[in-house]
C-alpha positions, 0 to 999 in steps of 0.5 A, spaced: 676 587 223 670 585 218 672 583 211 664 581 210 662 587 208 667 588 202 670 594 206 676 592 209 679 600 209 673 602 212 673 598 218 680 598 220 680 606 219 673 605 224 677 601 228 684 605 229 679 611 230 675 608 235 682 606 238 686 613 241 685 617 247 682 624 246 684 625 253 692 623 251 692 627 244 690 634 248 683 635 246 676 636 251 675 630 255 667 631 255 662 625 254 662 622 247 658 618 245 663 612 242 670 611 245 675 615 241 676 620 236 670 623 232 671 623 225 672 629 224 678 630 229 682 625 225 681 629 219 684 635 222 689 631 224 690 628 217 689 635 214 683 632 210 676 635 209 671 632 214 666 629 208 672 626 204 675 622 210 667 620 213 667 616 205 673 613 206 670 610 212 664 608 208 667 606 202 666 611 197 670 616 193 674 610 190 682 609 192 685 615 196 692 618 193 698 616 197 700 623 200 693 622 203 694 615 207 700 618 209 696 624 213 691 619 215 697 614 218 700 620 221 693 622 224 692 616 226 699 614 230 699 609 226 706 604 226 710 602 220 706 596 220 700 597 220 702 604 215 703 598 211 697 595 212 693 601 210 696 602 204 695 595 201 687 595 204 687 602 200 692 601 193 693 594 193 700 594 195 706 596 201 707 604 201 713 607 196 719 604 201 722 610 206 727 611 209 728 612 216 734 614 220 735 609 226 734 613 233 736 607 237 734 600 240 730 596 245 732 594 251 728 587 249 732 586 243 739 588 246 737 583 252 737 579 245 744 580 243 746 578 250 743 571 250 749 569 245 754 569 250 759 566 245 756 568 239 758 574 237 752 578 234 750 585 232 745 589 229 746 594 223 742 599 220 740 600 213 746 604 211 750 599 214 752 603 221 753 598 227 748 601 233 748 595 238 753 589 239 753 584 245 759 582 248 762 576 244 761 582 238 766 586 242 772 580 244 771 576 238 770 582 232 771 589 234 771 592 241 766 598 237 765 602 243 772 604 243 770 607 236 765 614 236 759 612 232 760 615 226 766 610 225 761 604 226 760 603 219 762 597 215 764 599 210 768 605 213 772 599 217 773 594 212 776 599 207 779 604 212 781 600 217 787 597 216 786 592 222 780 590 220 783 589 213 788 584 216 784 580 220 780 578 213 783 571 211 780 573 204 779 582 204 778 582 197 772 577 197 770 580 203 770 587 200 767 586 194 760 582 198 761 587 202 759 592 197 755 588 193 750 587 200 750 594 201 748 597 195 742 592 195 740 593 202 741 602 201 736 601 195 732 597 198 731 602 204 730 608 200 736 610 202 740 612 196 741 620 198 743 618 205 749 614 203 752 619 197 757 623 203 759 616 205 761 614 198 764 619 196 770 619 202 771 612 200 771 613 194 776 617 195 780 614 200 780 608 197 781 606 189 779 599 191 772 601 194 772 605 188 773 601 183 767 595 186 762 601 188 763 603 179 761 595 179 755 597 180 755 589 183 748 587 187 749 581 193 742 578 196 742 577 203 744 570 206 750 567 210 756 563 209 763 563 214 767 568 215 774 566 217 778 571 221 786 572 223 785 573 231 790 575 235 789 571 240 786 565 238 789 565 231 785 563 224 777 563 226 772 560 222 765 563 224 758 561 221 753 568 219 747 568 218 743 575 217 736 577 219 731 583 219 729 584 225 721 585 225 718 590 225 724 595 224 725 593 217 731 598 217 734 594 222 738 588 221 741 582 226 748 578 224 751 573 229 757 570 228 756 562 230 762 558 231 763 553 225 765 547 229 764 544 236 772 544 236 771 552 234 765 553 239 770 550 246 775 554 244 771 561 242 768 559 250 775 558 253 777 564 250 771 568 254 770 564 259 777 566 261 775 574 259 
């Protein structure tokens, strides 16, 4: 993409247009004149006149709204990333965050998780829902698959079970980070509407989440050691760190390091043994 001309939104429009497959989007496979979609095409596509998506292209009619890029990357197919991108060529900054409800992840980023193989790790989403884990996860934290999906939340764990709750060397310091990171990281997603029926059970069922969810504490992202009463290996001390996994901003990866090189044998005899 060409910044020369000054019309940066234009040519990465002009790119990604020039990019799709008629064949692939159903429309007719005749002999076009340049590869891709014509112009008017990608309108229909992004329910958009015609004459206002070809001045766009040519860098004209001044800074299109948000509900119009919005159409445009639709139209388009475009990824998060590059939605992101159209948005900061077009307006100056990324788009208003939006919420997206997690449908799964890769076979890639699993094979990730099992390339720890004493480290347990896992991935969360935005609304703090475990959805993968390795098997280091499993032996060492909780076996989350024995747990039906809407029982993977942190939260519901930490408040709700009292297994959980036991295995914390410190629950209450435990608890309260945990809701402090939580209420940044929904805001951050977008997600504030998605999580009114989780905290409202909890609300209910515990008076200790209540009481530090009406704190309205923030916690920022970062690591420390997590220290845990396991029943075979005893008291437990684990170096977290947590990272956004890219491309996936409502997806985040945890891992549990072992804190000390005496931690680290004893945590692979214990899964060695296994």
């Amino acid at each position: 993409m060409s910044l020369k001309d000054g019309n940066a939104l234009g040519d990465f429009l002009r790119d990604r247009r020039t990019r799709m497959d008629p064949v692939a989007l159903g429309l007719k496979s005749e002999r076009r004149r340049t590869p891709g979609l014509r112009r008017e095409e990608v309108a229909q596509r992004s329910s958009i006149s015609p004459t206002w998506y070809t001045w766009l292209e040519q860098g004209r009619g001044g800074a299109p709204s948000a509900d119009v890029l919005n159409r445009l990357a639709t139209g388009l197919l475009l990824t998060e990333v590059e939605r992101e991108h159209l948005f900061i060529l077009a307006r100056g900054h990324a788009p208003e965050i939006r919420y997206r409800k997690h449908h799964g992840i890769t076979e890639r980023l699993q094979h990730v998780l099992d390339g720890m193989p004493f480290t347990p790790a896992t991935i969360r989403t935005a609304t703090w829902d475990i959805v993968a884990w390795n098997r280091a996860a499993t032996l060492l934290l909780t076996d989350y698959a024995q747990l039906p999906p809407e029982r993977r939340n942190i939260l519901r764990l930490i408040f709700s079970e009292p297994r959980v709750r036991s295995a914390q060397e410190d629950w209450q310091a435990v608890a309260r980070y945990v809701v402090g990171s939580f209420r940044a990281d929904v805001i951050r997603a977008g997600a504030s509407r998605e999580i009114n029926r989780l905290v409202t059970e909890l609300s209910a069922e515990s008076p200790e989440f209540d009481e530090l969810w009406r704190d309205n504490d923030v916690v920022g992202p970062g690591d420390g050691i997590k220290r845990l009463h396991h029943p075979d290996l005893g008291v437990l001390s684990l170096e977290f760190s947590s990272f956004s996994v890219e491309g996936r901003s409502d997806l985040t990866m945890t891992t549990f390091h072992p804190a000390s090189e005496q931690e680290m044998i004893r945590v692979r005899s214990f899964i060695d043994a296994r």
